[in-house]
C-alpha positions in Angstrom: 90.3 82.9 87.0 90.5 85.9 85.1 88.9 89.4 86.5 85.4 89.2 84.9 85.1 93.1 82.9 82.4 95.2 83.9 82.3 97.5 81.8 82.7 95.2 78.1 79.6 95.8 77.5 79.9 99.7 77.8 82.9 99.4 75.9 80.3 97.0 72.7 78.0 99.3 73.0 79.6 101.7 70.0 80.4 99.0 67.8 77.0 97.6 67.8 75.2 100.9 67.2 77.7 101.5 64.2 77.1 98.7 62.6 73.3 98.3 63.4 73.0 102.0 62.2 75.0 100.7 59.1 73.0 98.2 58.1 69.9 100.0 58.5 71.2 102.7 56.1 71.4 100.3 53.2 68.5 98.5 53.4 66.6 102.4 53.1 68.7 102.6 50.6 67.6 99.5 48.7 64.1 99.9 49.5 64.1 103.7 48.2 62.6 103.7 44.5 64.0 107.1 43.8 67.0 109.0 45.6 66.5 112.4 46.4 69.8 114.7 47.1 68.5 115.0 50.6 68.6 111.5 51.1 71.7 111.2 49.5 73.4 113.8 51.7 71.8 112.2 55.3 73.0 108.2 53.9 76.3 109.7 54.0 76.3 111.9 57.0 74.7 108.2 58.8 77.7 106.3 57.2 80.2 108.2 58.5 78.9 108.6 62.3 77.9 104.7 62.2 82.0 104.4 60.8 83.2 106.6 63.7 81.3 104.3 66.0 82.7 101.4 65.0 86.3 103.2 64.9 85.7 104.4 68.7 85.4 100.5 69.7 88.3 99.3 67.8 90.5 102.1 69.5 89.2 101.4 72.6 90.5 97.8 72.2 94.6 98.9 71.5 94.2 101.6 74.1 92.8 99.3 76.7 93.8 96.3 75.8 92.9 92.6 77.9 94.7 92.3 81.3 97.3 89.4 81.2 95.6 86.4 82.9 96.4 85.8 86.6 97.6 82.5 87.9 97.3 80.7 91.3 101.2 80.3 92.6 102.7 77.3 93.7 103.6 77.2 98.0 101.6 77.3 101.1 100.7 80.6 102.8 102.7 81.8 105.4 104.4 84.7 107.3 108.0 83.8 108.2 109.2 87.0 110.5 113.2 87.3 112.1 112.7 86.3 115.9 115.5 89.1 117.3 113.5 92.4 115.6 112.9 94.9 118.0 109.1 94.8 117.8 109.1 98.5 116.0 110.7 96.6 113.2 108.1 93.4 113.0 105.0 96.0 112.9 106.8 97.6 110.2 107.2 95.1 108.5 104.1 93.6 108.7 102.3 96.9 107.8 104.2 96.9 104.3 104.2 93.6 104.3 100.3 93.7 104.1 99.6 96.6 102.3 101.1 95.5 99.5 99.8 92.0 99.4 95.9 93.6 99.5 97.0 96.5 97.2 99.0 95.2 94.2 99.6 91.9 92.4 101.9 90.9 95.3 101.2 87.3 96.5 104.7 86.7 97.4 107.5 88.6 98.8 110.3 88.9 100.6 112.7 91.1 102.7 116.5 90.7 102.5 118.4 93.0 105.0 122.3 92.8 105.5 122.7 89.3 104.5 119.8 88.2 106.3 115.7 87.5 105.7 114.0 89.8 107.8 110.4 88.6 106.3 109.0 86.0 103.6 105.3 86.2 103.3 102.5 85.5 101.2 103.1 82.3 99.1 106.2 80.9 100.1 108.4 79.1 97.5 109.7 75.2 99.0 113.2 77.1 99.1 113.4 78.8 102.4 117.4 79.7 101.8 117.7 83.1 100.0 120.9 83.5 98.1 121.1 86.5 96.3 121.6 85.9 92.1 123.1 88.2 89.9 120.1 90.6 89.4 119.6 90.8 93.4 123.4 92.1 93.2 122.9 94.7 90.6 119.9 96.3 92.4 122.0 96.3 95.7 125.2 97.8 93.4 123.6 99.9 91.6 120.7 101.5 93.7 118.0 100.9 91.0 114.8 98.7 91.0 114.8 95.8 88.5 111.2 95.2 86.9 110.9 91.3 85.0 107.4 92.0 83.8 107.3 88.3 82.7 109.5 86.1 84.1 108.9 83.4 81.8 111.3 85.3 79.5 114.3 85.6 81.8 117.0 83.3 81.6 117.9 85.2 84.9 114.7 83.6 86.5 116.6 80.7 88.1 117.7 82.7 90.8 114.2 83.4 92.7 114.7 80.0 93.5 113.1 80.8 97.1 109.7 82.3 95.7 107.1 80.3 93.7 107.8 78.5 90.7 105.4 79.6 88.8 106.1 83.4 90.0 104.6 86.0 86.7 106.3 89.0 87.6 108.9 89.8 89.6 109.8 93.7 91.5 113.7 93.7 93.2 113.3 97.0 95.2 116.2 98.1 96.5 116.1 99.4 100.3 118.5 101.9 101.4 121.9 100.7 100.1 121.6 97.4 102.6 118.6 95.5 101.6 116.1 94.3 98.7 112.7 94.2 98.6 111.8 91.0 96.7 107.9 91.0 94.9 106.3 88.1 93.3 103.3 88.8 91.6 100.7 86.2 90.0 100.6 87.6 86.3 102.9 89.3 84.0 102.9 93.2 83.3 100.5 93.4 86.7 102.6 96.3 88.1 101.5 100.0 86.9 103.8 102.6 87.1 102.0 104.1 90.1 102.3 100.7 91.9 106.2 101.0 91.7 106.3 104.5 92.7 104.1 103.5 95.8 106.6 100.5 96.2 109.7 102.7 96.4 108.0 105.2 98.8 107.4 101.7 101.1 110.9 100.7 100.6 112.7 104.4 101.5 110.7 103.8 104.4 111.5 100.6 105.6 115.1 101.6 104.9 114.7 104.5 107.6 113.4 102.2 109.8 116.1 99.5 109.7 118.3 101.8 109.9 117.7 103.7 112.7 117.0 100.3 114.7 120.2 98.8 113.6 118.9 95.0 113.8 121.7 92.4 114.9 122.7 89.7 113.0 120.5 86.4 113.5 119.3 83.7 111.3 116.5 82.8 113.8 112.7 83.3 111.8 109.4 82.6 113.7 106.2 81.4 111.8 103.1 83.1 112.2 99.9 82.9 111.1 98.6 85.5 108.3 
């Protein structure tokens, strides 16, 4: 369902003013037998204010323009965590983890640490196997975050195989030079550019963490509930 606007009617408010304003200027007009310069001077002081008016809405429109439509992903709920983590890595985890499912678009994510999934939570995809695709390799090569503001126009989509199929948006963050942080969001263009500052700042973090605690390898995961 989309997110109902509070403030459209704020945002009306000019355009109807303009126009009723408009309107009322020319039926004075009509209804005047005889002009006067004075008249003449305040019709078309009234028509241009009741123009900027109108103008102020239509602006307002471009500059805040609709919010793309969210959907309601595909998977069952769930919070998939690696058994072996020393327990200062699972409450990481689960602190980012949660932040920034209540925070941002994020209804799906995951966390991919030297060859391994440390965490899948959220919405979980049927495909619990997560083999990193071409774009997952280029953030891990390069250092660099990878935005697909709608994934509906990637080719490259195949490859997030493991999160929702019908997945808007997708954020590969990269953590440290080991890891990706994997976001699936529920409509396209969700993500502002504070959102992705604040999702770097999460991932440097979790990097320092992982680090530090060195995890060892393990393909063990244990369910648990949200």
């Amino acid at each position: 369902m989309a997110e109902v606007d509070s403030n459209r009617v704020l945002r009306l408010l000019p355009l109807c003013v303009g126009s009723l304003g408009g309107v009322l200027l020319l039926v004075n007009r009509v209804l005047t037998p005889q002009v006067l310069d004075s008249q003449a001077r305040s019709d078309a002081l009234g028509v241009i204010l009741s123009a900027v008016l109108i103008l102020t809405t239509l602006l307002w429109q471009q500059i805040r323009p609709v919010r793309p439509e969210a959907v309601q992903l595909k998977g069952r709920q769930g919070f998939e965590l690696k058994a072996d983590l020393p327990e200062v890595a699972k409450t990481e985890l689960a602190w980012a983890s949660h932040l920034l499912l209540s925070n941002t678009a994020t209804r799906s994510l995951v966390v991919w640490w030297d060859s391994q999934v440390l965490l899948r939570r959220g919405i979980l995809g049927e495909n619990e196997r997560v083999e990193p695709g071409a774009i997952v390799r280029r953030v891990l090569e390069k250092g660099k975050p990878v935005y697909l503001v709608n994934l509906a126009l990637y080719p490259g989509r195949v490859e997030f195989d493991y999160l929702p199929e019908n997945t808007q948006g997708i954020i590969c963050q990269p953590v440290g030079s080991r890891g990706v942080l994997i976001l699936g969001a529920n409509a396209p263009r969700s993500y502002t550019k504070q959102d992705e500052i604040w999702i770097e700042g999460i991932a440097d973090k979790l990097a320092d963490t992982l680090t530090r605690l060195g995890p060892e390898s393990s393909q063990k995961t244990e369910a648990a509930d949200i």
